[in-house]
N, C-alpha and C positions, 0 to 999 in steps of 0.2 A: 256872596263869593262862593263858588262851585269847592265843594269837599276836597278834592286834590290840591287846589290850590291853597287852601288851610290849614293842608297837611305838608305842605311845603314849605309852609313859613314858618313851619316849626325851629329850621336851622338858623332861622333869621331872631325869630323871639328865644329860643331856648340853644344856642350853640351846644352849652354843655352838654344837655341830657342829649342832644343830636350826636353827638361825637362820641357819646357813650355806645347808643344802640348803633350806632353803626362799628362800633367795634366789637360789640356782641354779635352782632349781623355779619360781621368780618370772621368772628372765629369759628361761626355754622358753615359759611358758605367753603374755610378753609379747611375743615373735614372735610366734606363731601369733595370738594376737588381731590384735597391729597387721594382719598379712596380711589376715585375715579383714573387719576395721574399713575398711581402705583399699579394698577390693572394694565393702562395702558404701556408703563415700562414695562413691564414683565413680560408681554405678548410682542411688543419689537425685540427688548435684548433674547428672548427663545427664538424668532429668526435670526438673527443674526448670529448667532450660536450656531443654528441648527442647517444654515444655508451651507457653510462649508463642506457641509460631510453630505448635503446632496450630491452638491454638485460634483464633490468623488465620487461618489456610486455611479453617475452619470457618468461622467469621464470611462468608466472599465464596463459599462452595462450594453445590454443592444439598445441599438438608433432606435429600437420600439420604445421604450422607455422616455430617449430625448424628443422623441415626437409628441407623447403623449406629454410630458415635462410643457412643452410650449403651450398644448392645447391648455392644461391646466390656467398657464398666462393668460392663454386667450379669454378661459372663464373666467377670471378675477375682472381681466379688463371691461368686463358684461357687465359686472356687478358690481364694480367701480361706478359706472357709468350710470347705473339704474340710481345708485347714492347719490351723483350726483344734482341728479331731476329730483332730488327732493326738496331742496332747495339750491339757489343761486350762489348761497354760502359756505356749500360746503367743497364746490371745488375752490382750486389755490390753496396760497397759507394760512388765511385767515389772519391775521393782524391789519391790512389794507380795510379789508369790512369790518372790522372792529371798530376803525378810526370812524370808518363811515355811521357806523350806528351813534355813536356818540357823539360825533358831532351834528347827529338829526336829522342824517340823508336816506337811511336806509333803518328797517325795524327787525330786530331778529325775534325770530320764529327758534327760539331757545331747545324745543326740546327736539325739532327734527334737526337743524342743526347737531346737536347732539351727538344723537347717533349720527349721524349721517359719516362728520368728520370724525368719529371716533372708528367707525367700523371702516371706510373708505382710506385711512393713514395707516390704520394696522395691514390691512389688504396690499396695497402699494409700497409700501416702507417696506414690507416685508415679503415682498415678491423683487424686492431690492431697486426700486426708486431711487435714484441719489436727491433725496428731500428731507426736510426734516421735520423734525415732531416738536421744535420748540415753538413755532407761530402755531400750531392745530392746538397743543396744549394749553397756550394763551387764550382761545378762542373758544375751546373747549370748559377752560376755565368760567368766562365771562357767560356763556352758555349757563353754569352753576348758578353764577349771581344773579341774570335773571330770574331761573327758575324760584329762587329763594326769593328774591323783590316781590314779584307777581304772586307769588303763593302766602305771602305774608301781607298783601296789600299795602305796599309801600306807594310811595309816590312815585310820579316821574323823575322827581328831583334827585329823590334817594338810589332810584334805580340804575342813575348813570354814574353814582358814586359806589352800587354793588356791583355793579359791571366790572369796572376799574379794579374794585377787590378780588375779583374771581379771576382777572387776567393776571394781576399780580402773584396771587395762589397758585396759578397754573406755572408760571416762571419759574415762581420758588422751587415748586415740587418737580417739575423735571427735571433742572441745574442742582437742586439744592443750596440756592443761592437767593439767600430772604431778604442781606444788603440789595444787593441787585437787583431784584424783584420792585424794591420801593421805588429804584431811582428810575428804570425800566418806566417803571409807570408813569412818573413826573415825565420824565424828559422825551419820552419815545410817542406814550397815549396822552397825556394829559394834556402833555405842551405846559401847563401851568403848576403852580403849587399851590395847594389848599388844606388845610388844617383838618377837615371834614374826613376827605379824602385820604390824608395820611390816616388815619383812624382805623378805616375801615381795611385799606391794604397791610397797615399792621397786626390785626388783627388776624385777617386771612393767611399774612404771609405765615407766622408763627406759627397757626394751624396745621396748614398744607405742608412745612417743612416738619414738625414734631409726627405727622400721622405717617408720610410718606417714609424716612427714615428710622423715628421709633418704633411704629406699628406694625409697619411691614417693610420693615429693612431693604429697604433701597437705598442701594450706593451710589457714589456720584460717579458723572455719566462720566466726567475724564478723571483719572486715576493717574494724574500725572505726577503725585506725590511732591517731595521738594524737590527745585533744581537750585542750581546754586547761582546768588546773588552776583549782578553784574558791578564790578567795585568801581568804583569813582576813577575817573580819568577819561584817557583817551579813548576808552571803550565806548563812554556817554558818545563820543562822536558816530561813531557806529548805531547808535541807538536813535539818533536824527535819521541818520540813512536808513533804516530800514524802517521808518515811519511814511518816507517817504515813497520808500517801494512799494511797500505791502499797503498804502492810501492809493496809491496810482492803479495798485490791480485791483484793489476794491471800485474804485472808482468805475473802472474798464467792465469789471462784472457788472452793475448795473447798467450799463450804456448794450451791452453786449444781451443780457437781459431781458431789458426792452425792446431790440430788435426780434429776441426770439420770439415773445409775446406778438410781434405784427407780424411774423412771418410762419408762424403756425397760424393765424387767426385771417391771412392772407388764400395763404396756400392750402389747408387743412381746415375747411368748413366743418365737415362734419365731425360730431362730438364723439362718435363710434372707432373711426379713425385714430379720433386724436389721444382716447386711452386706449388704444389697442396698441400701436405702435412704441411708449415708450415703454411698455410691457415685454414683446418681442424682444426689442432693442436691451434690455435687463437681461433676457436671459441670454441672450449671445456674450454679453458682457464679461456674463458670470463664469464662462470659458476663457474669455483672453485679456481681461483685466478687472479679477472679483475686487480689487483694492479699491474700485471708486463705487461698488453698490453702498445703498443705503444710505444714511447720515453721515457714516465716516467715523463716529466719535473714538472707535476703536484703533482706527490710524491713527489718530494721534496720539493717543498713548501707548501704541508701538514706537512712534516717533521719538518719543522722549527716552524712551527707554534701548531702542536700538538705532540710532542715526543710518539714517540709506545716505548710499553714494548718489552723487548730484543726479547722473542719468535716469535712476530711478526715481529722485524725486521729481523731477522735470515731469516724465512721461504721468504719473499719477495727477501731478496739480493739471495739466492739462485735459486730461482726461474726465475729470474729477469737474474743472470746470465747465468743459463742455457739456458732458452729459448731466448736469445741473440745471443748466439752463436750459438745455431742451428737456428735461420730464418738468420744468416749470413753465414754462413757455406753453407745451402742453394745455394747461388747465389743470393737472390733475392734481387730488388734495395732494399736498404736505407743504413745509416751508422750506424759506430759505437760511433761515435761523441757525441752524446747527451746520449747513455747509458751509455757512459765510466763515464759521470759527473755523473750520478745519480748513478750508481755503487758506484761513489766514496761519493756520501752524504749518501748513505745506508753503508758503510762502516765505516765513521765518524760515525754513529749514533749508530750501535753497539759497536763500539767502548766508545764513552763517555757515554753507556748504562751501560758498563761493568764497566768503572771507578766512575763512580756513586754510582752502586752495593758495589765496595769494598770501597767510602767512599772517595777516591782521586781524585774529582772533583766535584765542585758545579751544581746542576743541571740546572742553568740558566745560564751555559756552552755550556750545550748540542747542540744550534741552529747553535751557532758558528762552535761547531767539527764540524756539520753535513756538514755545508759548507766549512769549511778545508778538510775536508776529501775529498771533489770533485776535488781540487788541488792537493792532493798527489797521489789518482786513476790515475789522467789524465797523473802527471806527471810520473807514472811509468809505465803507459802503451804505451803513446803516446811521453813520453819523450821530451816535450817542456814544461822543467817550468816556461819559463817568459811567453809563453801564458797563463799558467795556473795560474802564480800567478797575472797576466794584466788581463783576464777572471773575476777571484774572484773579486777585484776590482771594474769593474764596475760591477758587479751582486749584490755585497753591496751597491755600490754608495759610498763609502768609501776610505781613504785608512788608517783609523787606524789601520786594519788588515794586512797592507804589511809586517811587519817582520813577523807575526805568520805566512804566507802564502808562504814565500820564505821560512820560515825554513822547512814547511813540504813537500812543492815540491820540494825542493834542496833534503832534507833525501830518497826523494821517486825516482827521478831522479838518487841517488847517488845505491839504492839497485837494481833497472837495470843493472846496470853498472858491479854493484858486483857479481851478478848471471849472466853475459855473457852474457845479452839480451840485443837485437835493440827496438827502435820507432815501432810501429804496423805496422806504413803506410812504414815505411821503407822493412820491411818484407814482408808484403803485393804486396809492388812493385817487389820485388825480384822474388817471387812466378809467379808473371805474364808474366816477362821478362822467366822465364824459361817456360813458357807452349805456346811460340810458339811468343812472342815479340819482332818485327827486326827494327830493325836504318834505322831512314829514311838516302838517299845519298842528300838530299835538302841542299843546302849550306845556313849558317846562319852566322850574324856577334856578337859573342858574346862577353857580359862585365864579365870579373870575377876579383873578389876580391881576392887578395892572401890575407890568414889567416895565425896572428901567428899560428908557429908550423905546418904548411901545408906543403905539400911534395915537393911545389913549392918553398917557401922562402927558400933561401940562395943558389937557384941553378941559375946556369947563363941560361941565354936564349937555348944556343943552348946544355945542358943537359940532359934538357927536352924532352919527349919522347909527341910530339902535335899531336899524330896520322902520318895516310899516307896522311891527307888531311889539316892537321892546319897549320896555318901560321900567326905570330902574326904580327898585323899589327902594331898597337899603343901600349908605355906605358905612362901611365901618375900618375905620386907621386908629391902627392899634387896639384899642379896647374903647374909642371912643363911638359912640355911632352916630354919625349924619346926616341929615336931612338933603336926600338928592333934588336941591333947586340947580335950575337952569344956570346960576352964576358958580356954583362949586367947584374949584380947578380941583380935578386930578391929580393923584401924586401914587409914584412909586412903592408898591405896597399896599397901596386900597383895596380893602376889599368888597368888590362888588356885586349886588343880590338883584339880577336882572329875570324878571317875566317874559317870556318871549315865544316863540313858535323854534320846536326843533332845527327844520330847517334853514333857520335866520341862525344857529348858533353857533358855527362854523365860523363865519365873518368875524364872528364878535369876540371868540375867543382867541382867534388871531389879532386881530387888531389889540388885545387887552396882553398879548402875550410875544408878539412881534414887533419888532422896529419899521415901521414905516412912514413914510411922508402923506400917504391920505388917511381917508377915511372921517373924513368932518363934514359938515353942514354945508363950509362958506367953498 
């Protein structure tokens, strides 16, 4: 049996000592990200500090100066561009090719990735992109955990459980959110849950948040301090409704989204073009509406702390939206991670702007919606509302808010579902596998979780349709482990140790972790 493969079955014969090293592997890999993570806050929140008091000088200076001001755009968007061709990966957000590496479609190339999105997100975020830095950091992150895998001679098997760890560390460390980070992983990258894997993200998370915070004191990104608790009654009704508002604009973002994606990629062949212009388009911006550059994260915690009249909130989320979607439609690196939340407190805010207005709601409410509203955005755009309602949580430091926060993310999650629409990142991945994304043939030994209601439970082993290349090796329910014959039914909670070729592992983790009616022999 080939070395890697011997070295994969370690999780299978040894679980414990596996769950150990990989949360010793979890808490290296969660230094080095926090390190990395706190360099790269430090270099956005100095623009964004620092952009204000240009663009005064420019306002009272000569047109020599705003001439010269563009041309500067122009060279960033050169060398944006020159980042970009270093790999495939580093423009976008990076979480869509994340999904794709892990699930065995695509292989990263860890350390020009690297750089590439670390220097191409400062450049743009900071020349004021309305993008954000929490899917580059994610990415960034998993960048770490290869590097640490392949440098320590890990397996395949391990690598895709340090990957997950690095993305998780990356989470942690730029929210400051180490709950969320875990469930982020499970429900967003993982798709599944696995004991391995908790291991390793725990370890990293704890790292990545003690280094980022303890070490080099970084705060958290929203400062939105307490708001006060929405009390039981007829208020909860208000709190359906704007699940349902603030899921329909998320919803509408994505759909809106992906039009932009075919109509820069229509219209705007070339790559030179297409980071040059949302460049230009920044710096015009930053004369007649600076409130929508950048990630945003600083408007909302203006928000919380100084409620705007509806008009003004109106013209920003719009504004805010659009120009969103087009520097991502673009190509160009950053995510949509951090606008999706500030969409969603601009959302909240009109919203309990309006209920205000007609008198059915207290207006020392309003701080609260603003930051409900950021969990019903996320959760109907990005379709993970335990991140979102774990997110909200520690962003208050709180959790008096957990019911108000799971009602409006479950309503917003729920009007997805109702209008036929996927997860962004799920879409997004889609889009990529169709423009030229191929399975790798690298053999991998993978864990999956059969999920109630998943296409796998209640079929016997050999119904299963495991590719031309799967073979299952181990089952284990509970602490029992079982011999995978052809007659073994399936049950919810198995856990299963399949041999397989990367790009067969996609199929299979879906089938072990989604509800569907195929996926058998007969």
């Amino acid at each position: 049996m080939p070395e890697n493969i011997e070295r994969a079955l370690l999780y299978v014969k040894q679980p414990a000592h596996f769950r150990l090293r990989l949360f010793a592997d979890g808490l290296l890999i969660g230094v080095l990200v926090g390190a990395v993570i706190a360099l790269y806050h430090w270099l956005l929140e100095s623009a964004d500090h620092l952009r204000p008091m240009l663009y005064d000088f420019l306002r009272d200076a000569s047109p020599l100066w705003t001439a010269g001001y563009f041309l500067a755009l122009l060279a960033l968007s050169v060398i944006v561009r020159r980042l970009m061709q270093l790999d495939s990966m580093v423009g976008g957000g990076g979480i869509p090719d994340l999904k794709g590496v892990l699930r065995g479609d695509s292989h990263l190339r860890w350390a020009r990735v690297l750089f590439g999105k670390f220097a191409s997100v400062v450049l743009g975020i900071g020349a004021g992109l309305s993008l954000g830095r929490g899917g580059p950091s994610v990415e960034i992150g998993a960048c770490v955990g290869a590097g640490v895998s392949r440098a320590a001679g890990r397996s395949r098997a391990e690598e895709r459980f340090l990957l997950t760890a690095g993305a998780g560390a990356g989470f942690a460390a730029i929210f400051n959110a180490p709950l969320a980070s875990l469930v982020f992983s499970f429900e967003e990258l993982a798709k599944n849950f696995s004991p391995q894997m908790l291991m390793g993200v725990l370890g990293s998370a704890i790292a990545a948040g003690f280094v980022t915070q303890e070490i080099f004191g970084v705060g958290p990104m929203f400062a939105v301090g307490s708001v006060p608790a929405v009390p039981l009654g007829g208020a909860y009704l208000l709190l359906f409704l704007l699940g349902v508002f603030s899921g329909a604009l998320g919803r509408l973002f994505n759909r809106v989204l992906c039009l932009a994606l075919d109509t820069w990629g229509r219209f705007v062949p070339s790559l030179g073009f297409r980071t040059a212009i949302p460049f230009l388009a920044a710096g015009v911006l930053g004369f007649l509406l600076p409130e929508i550059l950048s990630g945003g994260n600083f408007l909302v915690n203006r928000m919380v702390q100084e409620p705007l009249v509806f008009g003004a909130i109106l013209v920003i989320f719009l504004g805010k939206f659009l120009f969103t979607v087009f520097c991502y439609g673009s190509g160009v690196p950053g995510g949509i991670f951090l606008p999706v939340l500030v969409l969603g407190a601009l959302s909240g805010a009109l919203f309990s702007a309006a209920a205000v207005a007609l008198g059915a709601l207290p207006a020392a409410l309003c701080p609260t919606f603003v930051v409900l509203g950021m969990a019903g955005f996320f959760a109907g755009s990005i379709k993970a509302p335990l991140t979102a309602s774990l997110l909200i949580m520690e962003i208050t430091g709180s959790f008096e808010h957990l019911l108000a926060v799971v009602c409006v993310a479950a309503c917003a999650a729920l009007v997805n579902d109702l209008t036929g629409g996927r997860p962004i990142y799920d879409e997004l991945y889609e889009r990529s596998r169709g423009q030229g994304a191929r399975g790798s043939r690298r053999r991998v030994m993978a864990e999956l979780c059969v999920a109630a209601g998943s296409a796998m439970e209640g079929r016997c082993v050999s119904a299963i349709d495991w590719g031309a290349h799967g073979h299952v090796m181990n089952v284990r329910r509970g602490t029992i482990e079982l011999l995978p014959q052809g007659s073994l039914m399936l049950k919810a909670g198995d856990m299963l140790y399949v041999l397989t070729e990367e790009g067969e592992l996609g199929a299979l983790e879906r089938a072990a972790g989604e509800a569907s009616g195929g996926f058998s022999r007969d």
